[in-house]
N, C-alpha and C positions, 0 to 999 in steps of 0.2 A: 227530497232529502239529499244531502250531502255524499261521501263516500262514506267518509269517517263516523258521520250519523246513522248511516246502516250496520257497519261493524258493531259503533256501538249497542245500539240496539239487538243485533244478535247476540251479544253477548248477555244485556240483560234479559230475555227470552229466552235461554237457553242453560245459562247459568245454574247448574245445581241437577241438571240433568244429563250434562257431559262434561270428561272433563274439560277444562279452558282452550288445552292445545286443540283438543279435537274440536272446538266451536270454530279456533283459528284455522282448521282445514276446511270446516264445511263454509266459510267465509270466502276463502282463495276460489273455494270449488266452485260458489254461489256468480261469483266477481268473474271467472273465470267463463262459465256455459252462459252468464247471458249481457258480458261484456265482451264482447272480437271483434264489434265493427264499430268505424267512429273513431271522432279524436281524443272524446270525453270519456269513451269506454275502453277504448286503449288505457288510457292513464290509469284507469279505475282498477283495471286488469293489475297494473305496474302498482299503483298507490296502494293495495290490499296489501302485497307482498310487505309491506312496512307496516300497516294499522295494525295489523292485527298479531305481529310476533314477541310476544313478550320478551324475548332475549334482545331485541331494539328498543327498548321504551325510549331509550334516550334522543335515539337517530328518530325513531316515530314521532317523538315528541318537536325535534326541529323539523320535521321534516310537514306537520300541521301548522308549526308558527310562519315557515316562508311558501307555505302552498295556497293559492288560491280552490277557496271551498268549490270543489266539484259538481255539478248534479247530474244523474244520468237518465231524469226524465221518466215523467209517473207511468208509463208503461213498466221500465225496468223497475222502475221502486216498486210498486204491485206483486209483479213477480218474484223478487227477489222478498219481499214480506211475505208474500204466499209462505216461499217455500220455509222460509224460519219459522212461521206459523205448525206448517206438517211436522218440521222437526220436532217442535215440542211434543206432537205428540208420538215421537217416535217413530214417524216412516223412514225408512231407510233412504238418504237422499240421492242413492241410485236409482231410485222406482221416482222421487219428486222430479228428476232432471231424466229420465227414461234412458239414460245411457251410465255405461260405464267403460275403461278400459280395461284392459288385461292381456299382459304379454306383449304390451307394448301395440296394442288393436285396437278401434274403436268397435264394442258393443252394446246393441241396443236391449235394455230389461225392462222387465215387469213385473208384477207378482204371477204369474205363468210359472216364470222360471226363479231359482236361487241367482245369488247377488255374486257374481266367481270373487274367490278371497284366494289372498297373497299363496297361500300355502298348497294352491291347486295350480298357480303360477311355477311354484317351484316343481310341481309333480311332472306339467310340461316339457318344464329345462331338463330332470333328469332323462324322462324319455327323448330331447334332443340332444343330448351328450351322449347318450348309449350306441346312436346307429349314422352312418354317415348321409349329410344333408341330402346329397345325389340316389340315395338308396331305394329303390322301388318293394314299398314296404306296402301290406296290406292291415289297415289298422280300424281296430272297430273301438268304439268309445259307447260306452254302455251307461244308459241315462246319462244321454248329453245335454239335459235341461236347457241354456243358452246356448248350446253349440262349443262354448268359448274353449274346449280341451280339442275337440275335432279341427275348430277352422283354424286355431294357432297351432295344431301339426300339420294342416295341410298348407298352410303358408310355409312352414319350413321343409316341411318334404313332398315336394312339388310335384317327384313325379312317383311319388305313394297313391294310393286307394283307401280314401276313407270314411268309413262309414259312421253314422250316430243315430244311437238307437235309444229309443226313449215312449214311454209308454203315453205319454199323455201327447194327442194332440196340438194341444196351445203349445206345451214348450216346442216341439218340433216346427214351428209355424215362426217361432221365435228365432230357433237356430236358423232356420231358411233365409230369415231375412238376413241374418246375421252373417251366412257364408257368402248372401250378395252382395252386404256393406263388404268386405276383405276380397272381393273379386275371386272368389275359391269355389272351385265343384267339390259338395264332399255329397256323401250317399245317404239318403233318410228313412228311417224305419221304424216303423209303428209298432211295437213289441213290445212283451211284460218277460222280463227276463226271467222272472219266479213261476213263468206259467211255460213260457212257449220254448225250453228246451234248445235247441243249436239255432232258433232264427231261423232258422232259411241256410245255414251258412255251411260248407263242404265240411267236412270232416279232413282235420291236417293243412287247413287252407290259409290261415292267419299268422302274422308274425308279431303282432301288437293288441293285446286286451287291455285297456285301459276301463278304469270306474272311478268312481266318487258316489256312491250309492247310498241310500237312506242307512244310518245307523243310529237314529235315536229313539231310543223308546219313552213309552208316557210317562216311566219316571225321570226321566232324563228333564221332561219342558219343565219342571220346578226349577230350574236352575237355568233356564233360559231366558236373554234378556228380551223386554218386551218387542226390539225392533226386527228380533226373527220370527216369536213366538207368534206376533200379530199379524204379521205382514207377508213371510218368505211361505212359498206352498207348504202346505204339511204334509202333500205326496211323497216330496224328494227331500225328505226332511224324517219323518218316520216310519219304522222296521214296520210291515203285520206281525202279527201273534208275539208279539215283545222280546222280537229275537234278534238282536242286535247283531247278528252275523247272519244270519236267514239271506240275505244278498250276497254279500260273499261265500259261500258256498253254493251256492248256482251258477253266478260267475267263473267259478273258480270247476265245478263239473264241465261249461260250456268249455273255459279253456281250456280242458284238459282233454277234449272230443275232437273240437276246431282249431286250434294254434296247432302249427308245424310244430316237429319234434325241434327242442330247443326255443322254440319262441315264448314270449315274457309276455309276465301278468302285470302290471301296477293297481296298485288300488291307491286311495286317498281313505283315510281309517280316521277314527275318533283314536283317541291318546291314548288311553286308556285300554286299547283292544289291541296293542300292538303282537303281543304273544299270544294270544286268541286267535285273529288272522294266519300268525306263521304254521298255527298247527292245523289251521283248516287245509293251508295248501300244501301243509305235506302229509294231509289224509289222501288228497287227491293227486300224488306223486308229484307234485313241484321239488324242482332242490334250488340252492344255490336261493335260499330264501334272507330278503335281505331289507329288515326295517330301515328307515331313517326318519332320522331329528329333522326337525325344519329349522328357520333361522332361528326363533327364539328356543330352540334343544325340545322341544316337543316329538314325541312319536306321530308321525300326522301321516309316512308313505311306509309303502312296502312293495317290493319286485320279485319276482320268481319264475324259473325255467322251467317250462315242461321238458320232461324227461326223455332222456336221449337214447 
């Protein structure tokens, strides 16, 4: 097949279960992971960026009448049909191509671990705005599922201490590989944060708590769309006993035992809980507690001081 016969084809395949532009990215993305080498698959890499943007139809449309028809060779056509195959039925096409970035990294996923999203990228940037890049910080990331919040602080704070603690196994086997792909030491630990109390960790010893921790309950999955509900773990995804803060306040007891006086909690929260969280952390003396919007005005973070 063609380039342009593959687009199209994803398009018809996919059609009516995303909308268009997002077919136009898993196309780029498709063209993209298994077009790099070669001169056919170079181009193929280049000729997507036009197939498939509907604000070009025009330039797209010249640009199929003076192009000679491409093929990339039934290896890549197989796979790239595979994966528009999966998509129909809703895999997330981070788990079909086993990688994703974030933070500007390259990370490798699975269903082990959740798929990191933009708004956990921004939870990142605010913790490296807050402290200077040269700062020997000790930072622990609580259920760091892929790693991807630990190894893009320890790539920016190089000579920090960072640890990621996560109850399950497989995810930590994930982030492991993941801090070898970014050439980064970060520190692994096997823990249930709702069971095992300070970790192992000193009391007054940390200056960074970071999470992103299960907040959905089983009434929440009615409203979830199939490519999480089916596919991302349901460990790092939902609360026990249907308590949608039930993690943040553990966290938030841990950092109030182990963070030096003065040092900062982040969480990553559902929308919806943004005034829920604030008042968990000021049961447990946090001040200086401080939601924020993400890009699309969403409640999605929140920061706070232990007490000085």
């Amino acid at each position: 097949m063609t380039i342009h016969q593959i687009a199209h084809e994803a398009h018809q395949q996919l059609a009516g279960k995303y909308p268009e532009r997002e077919i136009d990215s898993f196309v780029r993305i498709l063209f993209k992971h298994y077009c790099t080498f070669g001169g056919i698959c170079n181009a193929a890499a280049e000729r997507s960026e036009v197939f498939v943007m509907p604000e070009n139809k025009e330039i797209a449309g010249q640009a199929r009448n003076d192009a000679r028809p491409q093929k990339l060779g039934q290896a890549r056509n197989d796979a790239i049909l595979t994966a528009i195959a999966e998509l129909k039925s809703y895999r997330p096409i981070q788990y079909i191509l086993g990688e994703t970035e974030f933070y500007g990294l390259p990370f490798e996923v699975n269903p082990d671990v959740l798929i990191p999203r933009p708004e956990t990228e921004e939870l990142v940037d605010w913790i490296v705005r807050e402290y200077d890049k040269s700062a020997a910080l000790s930072i622990v990331d609580i259920g760091a599922g892929s790693g991807c919040i630990a190894v893009s602080l320890k790539t920016t704070f190089h000579n920090s201490t960072v640890w990621a603690v996560d109850v399950s196994e497989q995810a930590l086997s994930v982030a492991k590989r993941n801090a070898a792909k970014n050439n980064v030491e970060v520190n692994f630990l096997l823990r249930d944060a709702l069971k095992d109390g300070m970790m192992g960790f000193e009391r007054d010893s940390l200056d960074v708590v970071v999470s992103n921790p299960p907040y959905v309950t089983a009434s929440d999955a009615q409203q979830m769309l199939p490519n999480v509900l089916e596919y991302e773990p349901h460990i790092a995804l939902f609360t026990p006993e249907n308590d949608p803060l039930a993690f943040f306040k553990r966290i938030a007891a841990f950092g109030k035992e182990c963070l030096k006086k003065g040092g900062m909690i982040f969480f990553e929260i559902n929308e919806t809980l943004h005034e829920e969280v604030a008042e968990v952390l000021k049961q447990y003396d946090f001040y200086d507690i401080s939601p924020r919007r993400d890009i699309n005005g969403k409640w999605r973070m929140v920061s706070a001081r232990k007490i000085e």
